[in-house]
TORKOL-4160 file (C-alpha; in steps of 0.2 Angstrom, whole numbers, padded with zeros to 4 digits, m for minus):
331
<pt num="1" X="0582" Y="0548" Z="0682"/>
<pt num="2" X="0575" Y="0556" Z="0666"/>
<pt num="3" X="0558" Y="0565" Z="0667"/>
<pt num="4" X="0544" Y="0551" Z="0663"/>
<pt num="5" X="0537" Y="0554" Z="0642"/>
<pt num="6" X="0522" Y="0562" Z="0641"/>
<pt num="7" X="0506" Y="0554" Z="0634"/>
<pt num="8" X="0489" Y="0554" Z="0633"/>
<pt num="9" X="0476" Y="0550" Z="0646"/>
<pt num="10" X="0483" Y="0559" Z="0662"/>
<pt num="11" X="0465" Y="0565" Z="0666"/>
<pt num="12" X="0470" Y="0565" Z="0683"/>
<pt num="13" X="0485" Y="0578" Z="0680"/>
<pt num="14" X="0469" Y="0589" Z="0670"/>
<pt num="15" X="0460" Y="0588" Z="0683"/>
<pt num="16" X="0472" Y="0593" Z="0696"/>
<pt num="17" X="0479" Y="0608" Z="0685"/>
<pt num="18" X="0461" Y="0614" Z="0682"/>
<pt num="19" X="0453" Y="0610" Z="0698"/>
<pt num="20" X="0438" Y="0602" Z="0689"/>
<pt num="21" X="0428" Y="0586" Z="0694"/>
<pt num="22" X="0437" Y="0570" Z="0685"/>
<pt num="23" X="0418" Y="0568" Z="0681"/>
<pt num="24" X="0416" Y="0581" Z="0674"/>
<pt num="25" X="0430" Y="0578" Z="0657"/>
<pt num="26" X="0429" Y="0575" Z="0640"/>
<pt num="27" X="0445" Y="0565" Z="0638"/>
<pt num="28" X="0450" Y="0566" Z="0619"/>
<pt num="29" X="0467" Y="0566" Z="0623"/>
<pt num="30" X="0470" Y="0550" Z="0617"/>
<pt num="31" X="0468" Y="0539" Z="0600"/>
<pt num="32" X="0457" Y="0524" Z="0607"/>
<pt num="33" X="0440" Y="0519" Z="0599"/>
<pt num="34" X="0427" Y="0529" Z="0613"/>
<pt num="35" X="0417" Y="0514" Z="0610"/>
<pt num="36" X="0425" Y="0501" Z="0611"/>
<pt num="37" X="0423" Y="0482" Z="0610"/>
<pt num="38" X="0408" Y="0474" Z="0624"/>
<pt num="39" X="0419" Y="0461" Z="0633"/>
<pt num="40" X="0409" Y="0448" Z="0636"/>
<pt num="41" X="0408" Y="0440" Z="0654"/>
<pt num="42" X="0425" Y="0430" Z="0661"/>
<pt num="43" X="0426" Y="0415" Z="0663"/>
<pt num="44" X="0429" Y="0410" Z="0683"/>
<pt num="45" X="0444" Y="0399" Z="0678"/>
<pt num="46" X="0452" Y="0415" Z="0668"/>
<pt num="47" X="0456" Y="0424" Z="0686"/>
<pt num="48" X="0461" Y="0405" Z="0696"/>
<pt num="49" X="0473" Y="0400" Z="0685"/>
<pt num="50" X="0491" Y="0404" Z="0680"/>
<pt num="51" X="0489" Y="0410" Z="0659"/>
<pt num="52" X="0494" Y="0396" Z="0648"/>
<pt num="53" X="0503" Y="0397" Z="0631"/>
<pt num="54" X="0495" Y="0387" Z="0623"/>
<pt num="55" X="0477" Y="0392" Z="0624"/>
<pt num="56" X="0474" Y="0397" Z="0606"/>
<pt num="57" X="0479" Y="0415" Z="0609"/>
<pt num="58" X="0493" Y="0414" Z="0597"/>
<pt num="59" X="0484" Y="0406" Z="0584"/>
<pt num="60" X="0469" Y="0418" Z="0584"/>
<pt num="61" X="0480" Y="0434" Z="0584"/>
<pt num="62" X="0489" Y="0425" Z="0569"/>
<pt num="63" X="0473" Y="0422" Z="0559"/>
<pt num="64" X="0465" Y="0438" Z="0564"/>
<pt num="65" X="0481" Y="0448" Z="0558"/>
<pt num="66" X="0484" Y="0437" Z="0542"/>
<pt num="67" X="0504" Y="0431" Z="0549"/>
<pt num="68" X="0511" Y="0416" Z="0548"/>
<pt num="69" X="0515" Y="0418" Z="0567"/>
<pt num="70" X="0511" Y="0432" Z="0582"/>
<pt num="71" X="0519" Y="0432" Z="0599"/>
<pt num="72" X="0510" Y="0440" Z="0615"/>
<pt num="73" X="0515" Y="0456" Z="0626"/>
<pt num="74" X="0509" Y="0465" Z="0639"/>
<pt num="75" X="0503" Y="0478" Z="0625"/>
<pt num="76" X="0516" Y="0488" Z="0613"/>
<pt num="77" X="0526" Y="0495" Z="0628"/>
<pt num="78" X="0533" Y="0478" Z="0634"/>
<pt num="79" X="0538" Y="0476" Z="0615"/>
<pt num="80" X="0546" Y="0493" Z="0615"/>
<pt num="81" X="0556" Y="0489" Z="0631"/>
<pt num="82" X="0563" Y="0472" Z="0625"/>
<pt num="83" X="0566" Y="0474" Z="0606"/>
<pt num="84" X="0582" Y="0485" Z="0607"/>
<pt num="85" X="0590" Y="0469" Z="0618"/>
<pt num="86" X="0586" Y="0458" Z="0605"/>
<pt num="87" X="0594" Y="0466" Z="0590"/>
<pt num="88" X="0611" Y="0470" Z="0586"/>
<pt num="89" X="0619" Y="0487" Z="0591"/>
<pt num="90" X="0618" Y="0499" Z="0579"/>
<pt num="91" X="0611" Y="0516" Z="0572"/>
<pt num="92" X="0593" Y="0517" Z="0572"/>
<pt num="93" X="0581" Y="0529" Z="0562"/>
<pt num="94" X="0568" Y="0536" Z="0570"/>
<pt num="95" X="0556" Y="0550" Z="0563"/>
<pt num="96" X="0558" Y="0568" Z="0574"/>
<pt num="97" X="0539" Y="0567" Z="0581"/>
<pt num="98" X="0533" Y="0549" Z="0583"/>
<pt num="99" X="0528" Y="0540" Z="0596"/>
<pt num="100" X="0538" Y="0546" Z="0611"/>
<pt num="101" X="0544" Y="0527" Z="0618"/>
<pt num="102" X="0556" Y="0522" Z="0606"/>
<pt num="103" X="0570" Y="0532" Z="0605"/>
<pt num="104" X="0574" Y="0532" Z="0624"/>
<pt num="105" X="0569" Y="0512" Z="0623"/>
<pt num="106" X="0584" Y="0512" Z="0610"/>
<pt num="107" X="0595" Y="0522" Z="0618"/>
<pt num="108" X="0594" Y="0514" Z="0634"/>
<pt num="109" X="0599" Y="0498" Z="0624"/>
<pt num="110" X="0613" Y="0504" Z="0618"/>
<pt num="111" X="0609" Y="0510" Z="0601"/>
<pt num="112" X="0613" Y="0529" Z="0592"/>
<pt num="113" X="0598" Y="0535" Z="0585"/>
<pt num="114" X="0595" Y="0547" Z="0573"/>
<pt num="115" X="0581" Y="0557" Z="0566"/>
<pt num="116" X="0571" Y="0546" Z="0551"/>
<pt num="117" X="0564" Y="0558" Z="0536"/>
<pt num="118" X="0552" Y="0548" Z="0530"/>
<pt num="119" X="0553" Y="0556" Z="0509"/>
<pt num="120" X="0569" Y="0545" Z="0507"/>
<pt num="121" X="0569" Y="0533" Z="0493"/>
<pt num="122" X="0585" Y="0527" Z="0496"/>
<pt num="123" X="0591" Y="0524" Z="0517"/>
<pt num="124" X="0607" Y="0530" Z="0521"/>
<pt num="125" X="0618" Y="0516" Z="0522"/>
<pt num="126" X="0624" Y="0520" Z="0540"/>
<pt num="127" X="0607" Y="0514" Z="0546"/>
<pt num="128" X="0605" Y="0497" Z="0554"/>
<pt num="129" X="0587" Y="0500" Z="0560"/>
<pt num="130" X="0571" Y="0510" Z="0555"/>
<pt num="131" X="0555" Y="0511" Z="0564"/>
<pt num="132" X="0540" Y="0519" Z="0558"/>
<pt num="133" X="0523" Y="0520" Z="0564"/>
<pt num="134" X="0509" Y="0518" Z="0551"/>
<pt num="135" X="0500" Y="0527" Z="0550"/>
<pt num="136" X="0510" Y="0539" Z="0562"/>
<pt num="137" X="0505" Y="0544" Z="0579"/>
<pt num="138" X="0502" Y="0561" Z="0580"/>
<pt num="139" X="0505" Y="0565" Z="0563"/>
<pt num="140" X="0493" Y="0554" Z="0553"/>
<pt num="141" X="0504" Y="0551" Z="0540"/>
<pt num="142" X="0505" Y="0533" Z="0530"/>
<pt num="143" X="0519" Y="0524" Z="0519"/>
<pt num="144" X="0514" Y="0515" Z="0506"/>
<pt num="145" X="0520" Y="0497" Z="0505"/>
<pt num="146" X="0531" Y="0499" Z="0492"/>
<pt num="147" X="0541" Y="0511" Z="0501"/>
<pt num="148" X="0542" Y="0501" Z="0517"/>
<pt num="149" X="0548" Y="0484" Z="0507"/>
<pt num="150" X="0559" Y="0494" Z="0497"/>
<pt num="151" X="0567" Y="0499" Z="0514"/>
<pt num="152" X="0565" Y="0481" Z="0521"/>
<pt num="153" X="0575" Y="0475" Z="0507"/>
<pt num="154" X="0587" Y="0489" Z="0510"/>
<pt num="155" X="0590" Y="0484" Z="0526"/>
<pt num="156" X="0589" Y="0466" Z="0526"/>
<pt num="157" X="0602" Y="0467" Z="0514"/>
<pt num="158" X="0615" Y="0473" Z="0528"/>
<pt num="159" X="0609" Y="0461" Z="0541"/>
<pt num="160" X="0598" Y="0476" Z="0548"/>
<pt num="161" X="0578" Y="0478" Z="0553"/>
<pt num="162" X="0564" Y="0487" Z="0546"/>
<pt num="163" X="0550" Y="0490" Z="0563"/>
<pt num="164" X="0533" Y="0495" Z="0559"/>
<pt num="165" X="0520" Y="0499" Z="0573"/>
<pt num="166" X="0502" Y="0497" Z="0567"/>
<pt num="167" X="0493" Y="0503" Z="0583"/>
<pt num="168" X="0481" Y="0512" Z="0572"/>
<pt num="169" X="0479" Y="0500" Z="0555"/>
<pt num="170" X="0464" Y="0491" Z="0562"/>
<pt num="171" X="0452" Y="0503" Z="0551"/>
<pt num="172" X="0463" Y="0501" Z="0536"/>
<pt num="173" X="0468" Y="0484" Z="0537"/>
<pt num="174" X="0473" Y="0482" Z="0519"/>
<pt num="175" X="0487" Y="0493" Z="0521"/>
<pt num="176" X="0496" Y="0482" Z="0535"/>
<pt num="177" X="0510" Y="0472" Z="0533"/>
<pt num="178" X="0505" Y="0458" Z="0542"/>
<pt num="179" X="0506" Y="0447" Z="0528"/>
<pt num="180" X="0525" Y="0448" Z="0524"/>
<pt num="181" X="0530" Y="0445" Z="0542"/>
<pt num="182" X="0541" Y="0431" Z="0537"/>
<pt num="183" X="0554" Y="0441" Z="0530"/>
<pt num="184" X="0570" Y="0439" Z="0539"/>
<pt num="185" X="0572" Y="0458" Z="0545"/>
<pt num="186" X="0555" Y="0463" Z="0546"/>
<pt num="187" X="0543" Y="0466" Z="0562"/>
<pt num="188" X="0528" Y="0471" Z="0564"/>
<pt num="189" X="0520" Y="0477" Z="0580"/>
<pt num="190" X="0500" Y="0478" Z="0584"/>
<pt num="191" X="0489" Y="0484" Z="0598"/>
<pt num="192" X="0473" Y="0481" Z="0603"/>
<pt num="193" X="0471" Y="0496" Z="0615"/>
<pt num="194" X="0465" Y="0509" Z="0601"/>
<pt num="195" X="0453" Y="0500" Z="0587"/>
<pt num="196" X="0446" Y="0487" Z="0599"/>
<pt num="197" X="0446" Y="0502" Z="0612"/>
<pt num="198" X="0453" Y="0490" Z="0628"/>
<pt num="199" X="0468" Y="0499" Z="0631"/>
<pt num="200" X="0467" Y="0493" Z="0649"/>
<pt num="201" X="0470" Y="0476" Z="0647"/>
<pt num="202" X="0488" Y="0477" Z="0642"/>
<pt num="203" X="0487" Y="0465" Z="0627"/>
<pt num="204" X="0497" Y="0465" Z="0610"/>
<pt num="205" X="0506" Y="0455" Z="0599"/>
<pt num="206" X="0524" Y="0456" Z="0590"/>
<pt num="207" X="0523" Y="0447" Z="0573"/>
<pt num="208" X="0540" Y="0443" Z="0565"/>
<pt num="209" X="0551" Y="0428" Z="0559"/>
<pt num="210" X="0551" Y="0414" Z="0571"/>
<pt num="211" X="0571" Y="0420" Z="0578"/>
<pt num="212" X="0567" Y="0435" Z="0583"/>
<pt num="213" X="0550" Y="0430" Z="0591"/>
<pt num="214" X="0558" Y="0417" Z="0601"/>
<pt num="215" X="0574" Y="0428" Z="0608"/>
<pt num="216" X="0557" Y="0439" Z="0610"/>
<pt num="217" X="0548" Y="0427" Z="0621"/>
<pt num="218" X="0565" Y="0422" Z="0631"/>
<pt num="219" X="0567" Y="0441" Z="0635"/>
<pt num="220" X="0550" Y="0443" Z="0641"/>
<pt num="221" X="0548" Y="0426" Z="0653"/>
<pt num="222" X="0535" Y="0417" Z="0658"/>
<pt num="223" X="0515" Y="0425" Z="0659"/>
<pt num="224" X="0514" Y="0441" Z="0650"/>
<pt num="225" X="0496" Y="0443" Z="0646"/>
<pt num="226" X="0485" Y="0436" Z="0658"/>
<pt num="227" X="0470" Y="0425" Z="0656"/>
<pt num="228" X="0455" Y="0440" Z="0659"/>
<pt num="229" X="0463" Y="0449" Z="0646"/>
<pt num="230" X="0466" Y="0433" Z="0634"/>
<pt num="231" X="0449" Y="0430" Z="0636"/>
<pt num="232" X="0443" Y="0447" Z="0631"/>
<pt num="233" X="0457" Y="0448" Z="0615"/>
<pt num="234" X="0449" Y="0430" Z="0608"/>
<pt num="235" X="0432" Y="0436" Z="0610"/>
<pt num="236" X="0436" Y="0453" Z="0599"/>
<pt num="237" X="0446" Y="0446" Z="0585"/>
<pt num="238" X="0432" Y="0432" Z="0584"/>
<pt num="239" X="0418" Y="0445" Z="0580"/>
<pt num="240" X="0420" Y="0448" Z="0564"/>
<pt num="241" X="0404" Y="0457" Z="0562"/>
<pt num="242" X="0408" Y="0470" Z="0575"/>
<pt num="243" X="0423" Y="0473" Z="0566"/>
<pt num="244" X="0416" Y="0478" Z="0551"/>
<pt num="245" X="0402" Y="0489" Z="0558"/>
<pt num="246" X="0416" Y="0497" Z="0568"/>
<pt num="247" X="0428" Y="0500" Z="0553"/>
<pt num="248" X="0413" Y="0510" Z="0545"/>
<pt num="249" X="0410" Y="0521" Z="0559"/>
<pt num="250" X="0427" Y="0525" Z="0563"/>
<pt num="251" X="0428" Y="0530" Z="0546"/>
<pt num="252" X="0414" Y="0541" Z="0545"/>
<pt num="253" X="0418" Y="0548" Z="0562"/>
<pt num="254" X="0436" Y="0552" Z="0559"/>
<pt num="255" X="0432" Y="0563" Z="0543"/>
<pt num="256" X="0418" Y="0572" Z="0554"/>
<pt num="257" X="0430" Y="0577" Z="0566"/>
<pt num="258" X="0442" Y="0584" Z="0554"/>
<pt num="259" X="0429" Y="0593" Z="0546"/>
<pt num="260" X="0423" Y="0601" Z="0562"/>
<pt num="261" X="0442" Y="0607" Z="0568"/>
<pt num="262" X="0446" Y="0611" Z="0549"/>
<pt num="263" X="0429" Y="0624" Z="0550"/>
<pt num="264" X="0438" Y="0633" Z="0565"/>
<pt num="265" X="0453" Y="0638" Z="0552"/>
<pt num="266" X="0466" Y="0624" Z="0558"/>
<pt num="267" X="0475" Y="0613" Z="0543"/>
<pt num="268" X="0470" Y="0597" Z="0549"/>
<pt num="269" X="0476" Y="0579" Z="0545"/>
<pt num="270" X="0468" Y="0562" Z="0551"/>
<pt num="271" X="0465" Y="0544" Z="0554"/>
<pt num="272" X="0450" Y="0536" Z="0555"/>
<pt num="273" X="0453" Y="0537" Z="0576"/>
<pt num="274" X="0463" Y="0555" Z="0578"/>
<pt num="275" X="0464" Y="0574" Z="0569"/>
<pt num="276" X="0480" Y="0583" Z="0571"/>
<pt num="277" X="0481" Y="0599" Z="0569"/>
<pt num="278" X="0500" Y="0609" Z="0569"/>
<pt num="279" X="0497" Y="0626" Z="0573"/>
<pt num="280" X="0506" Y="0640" Z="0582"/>
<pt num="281" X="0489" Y="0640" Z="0592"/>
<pt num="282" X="0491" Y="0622" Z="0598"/>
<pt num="283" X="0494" Y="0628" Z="0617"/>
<pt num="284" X="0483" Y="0644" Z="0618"/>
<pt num="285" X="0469" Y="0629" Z="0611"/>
<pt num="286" X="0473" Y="0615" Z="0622"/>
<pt num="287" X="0472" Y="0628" Z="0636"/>
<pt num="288" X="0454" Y="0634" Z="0632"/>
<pt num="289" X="0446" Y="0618" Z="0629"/>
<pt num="290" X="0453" Y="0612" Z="0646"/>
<pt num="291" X="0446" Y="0627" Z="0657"/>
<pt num="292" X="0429" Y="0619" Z="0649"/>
<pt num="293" X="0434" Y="0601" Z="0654"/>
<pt num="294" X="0440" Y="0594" Z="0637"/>
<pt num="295" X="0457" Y="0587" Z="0638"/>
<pt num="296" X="0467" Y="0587" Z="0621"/>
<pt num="297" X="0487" Y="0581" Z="0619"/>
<pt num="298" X="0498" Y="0594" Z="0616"/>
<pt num="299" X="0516" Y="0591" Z="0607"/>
<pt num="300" X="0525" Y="0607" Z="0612"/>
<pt num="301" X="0544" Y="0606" Z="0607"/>
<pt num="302" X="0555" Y="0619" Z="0603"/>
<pt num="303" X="0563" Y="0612" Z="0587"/>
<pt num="304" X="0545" Y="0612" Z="0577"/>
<pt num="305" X="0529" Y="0620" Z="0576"/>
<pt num="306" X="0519" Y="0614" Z="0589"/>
<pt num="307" X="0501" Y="0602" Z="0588"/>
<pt num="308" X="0487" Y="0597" Z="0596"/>
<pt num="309" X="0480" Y="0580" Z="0595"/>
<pt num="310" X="0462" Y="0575" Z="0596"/>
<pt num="311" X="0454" Y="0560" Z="0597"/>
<pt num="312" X="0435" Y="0553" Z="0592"/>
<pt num="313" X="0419" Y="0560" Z="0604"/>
<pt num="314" X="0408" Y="0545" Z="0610"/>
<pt num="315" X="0392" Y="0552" Z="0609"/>
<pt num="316" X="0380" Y="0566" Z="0600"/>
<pt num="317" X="0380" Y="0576" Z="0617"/>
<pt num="318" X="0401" Y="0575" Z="0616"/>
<pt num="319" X="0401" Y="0578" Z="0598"/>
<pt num="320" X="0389" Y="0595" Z="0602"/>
<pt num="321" X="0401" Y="0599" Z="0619"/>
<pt num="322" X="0417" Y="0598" Z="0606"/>
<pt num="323" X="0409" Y="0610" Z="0594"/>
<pt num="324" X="0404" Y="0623" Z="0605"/>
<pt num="325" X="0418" Y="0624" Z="0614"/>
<pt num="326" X="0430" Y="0626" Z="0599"/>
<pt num="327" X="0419" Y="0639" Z="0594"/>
<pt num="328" X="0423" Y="0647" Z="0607"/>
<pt num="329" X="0440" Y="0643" Z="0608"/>
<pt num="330" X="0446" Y="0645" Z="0592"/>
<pt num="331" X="0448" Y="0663" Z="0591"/>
């Protein structure tokens, strides 16, 4: 059996390395909003009964995203797992350091990936499938739209598909492709976890072409986000003015971060809910924030100079903890 990926949020592992209280952690090794969305209370009915379809979940996701239609799933994961079963077999791009879950996803479907450089103008024709993340996770880097419907057009020419995952394009909405989502060879994916901060529900939604979402759903089967959690996703996308307070604080938070790690020396580059910083230093700094209880996400591999992700402090008194202890970890 291959070795489980590695992600962000094993505290536990932290804690256990380091032998410090799970109390006792600053967790930024992850890329979710710190404060996120106030669920408000469930409805008794949402735990009774079996999740139904046709709720209104669908059509909110759809508004809220601007798509003609969205399909939901047990978060991006679920997605990820079933995708490569509903496409034809074929050679997949993938960038070299993305998020971790799609090459093996593809692989164990029966694909041949290969690695993605995301400066092509021009795919190489032997390529039935692309999948980028925008903006990228860890890297922070975007594509403009015109790149990735040049591509799109490059690949539905030759029957193929152009994946995008959007985890991270809450805080800059205008950059998403939602909107084109009827495009035979076109899918977009999106979370809920990271902007709205409720990475615990388990809830996203695939938008695409009504083909692919409906061999989606038949892959899937029957109840795959529950009703607790459909009742928290309504409420969120329904609060528009949370939504835009929250874009402008991300905002603002995100360039204070990467200023502070860019202070300490380390190139930085950012969204508006992670700084990534590659750096010969990356393991040395990972290790000296964790022996003061701050957890970061390390990418350690031995083809590329390794990085340290950060994600967002929740409060002045973790902002001030984060300082400090890069000061005295940074040299």
């Amino acid at each position: 059996m291959p070795d489980p990926i590695p992600h962000g949020g094993n505290l536990r592992e932290a804690a256990r390395r380091y032998s410090i209280p799970l109390d006792d952690w600053l967790d930024l090794s992850t890329g979710i909003n710190p404060r996120g969305y106030p669920v408000p209370p469930v409805p008794p009915d949402a735990w009774r009964r079996l999740p139904e379809d046709d709720d209104g979940l669908a059509d909110c996701a759809a508004r809220y995203y601007g798509a003609p239609l969205a399909l939901p799933v047990a978060g991006s994961q679920a997605a990820i797992r079933a995708l490569p079963l509903c496409l034809k077999r074929g050679t997949v791009g993938i960038a070299p350091l993305t998020y971790g879950e799609y090459a093996p996803a593809f692989v164990r479907g029966g694909h041949r990936v290969v690695p993605l450089d995301i400066a092509w103008t021009t795919l190489p024709a032997s390529l039935d499938h692309v999948i980028v993340a925008n903006p990228n996770n860890p890297t922070a880097e975007r594509l403009d739209r015109e790149t990735l419907l040049r591509w799109l057009a490059q690949l539905a020419a030759r029957a193929g598909t152009l994946i995008v995952d959007e985890a991270f394009a809450d805080a800059d909405p205008a950059s998403s492709l939602s909107g084109e989502t009827s495009r035979e060879g076109l899918i977009v994916l999106r979370s809920v976890g990271k902007f709205f901060g409720l990475a615990g529900i388990r809830a996203g939604f695939v938008l695409a072409a009504p083909a692919l979402l409906d061999a989606l759903r038949a892959e899937q089967g029957a109840w795959t986000v529950g009703g607790p959690a459909r009742h928290a996703v309504m409420a969120a996308f329904a609060d528009r003015a949370w939504q835009a307070e929250t874009r402008e604080r991300l905002h603002r938070d995100g360039a204070r971060l990467a200023a502070m790690i860019a202070r300490h020396g380390f190139d930085v580059r950012a969204t508006p809910l992670f700084a990534w910083t590659p750096t010969p230093r990356a393991p040395a700094l990972q290790h000296e924030l964790a022996t003061r209880g701050i957890w970061t996400r390390l990418f350690d591999r031995a083809d590329m100079t390794p990085s340290l992700r950060i994600g967002l402090p929740g409060t002045e008194g973790d902002w001030g903890r984060l300082e400090r202890a890069l000061a005295e970890s940074a040299g």
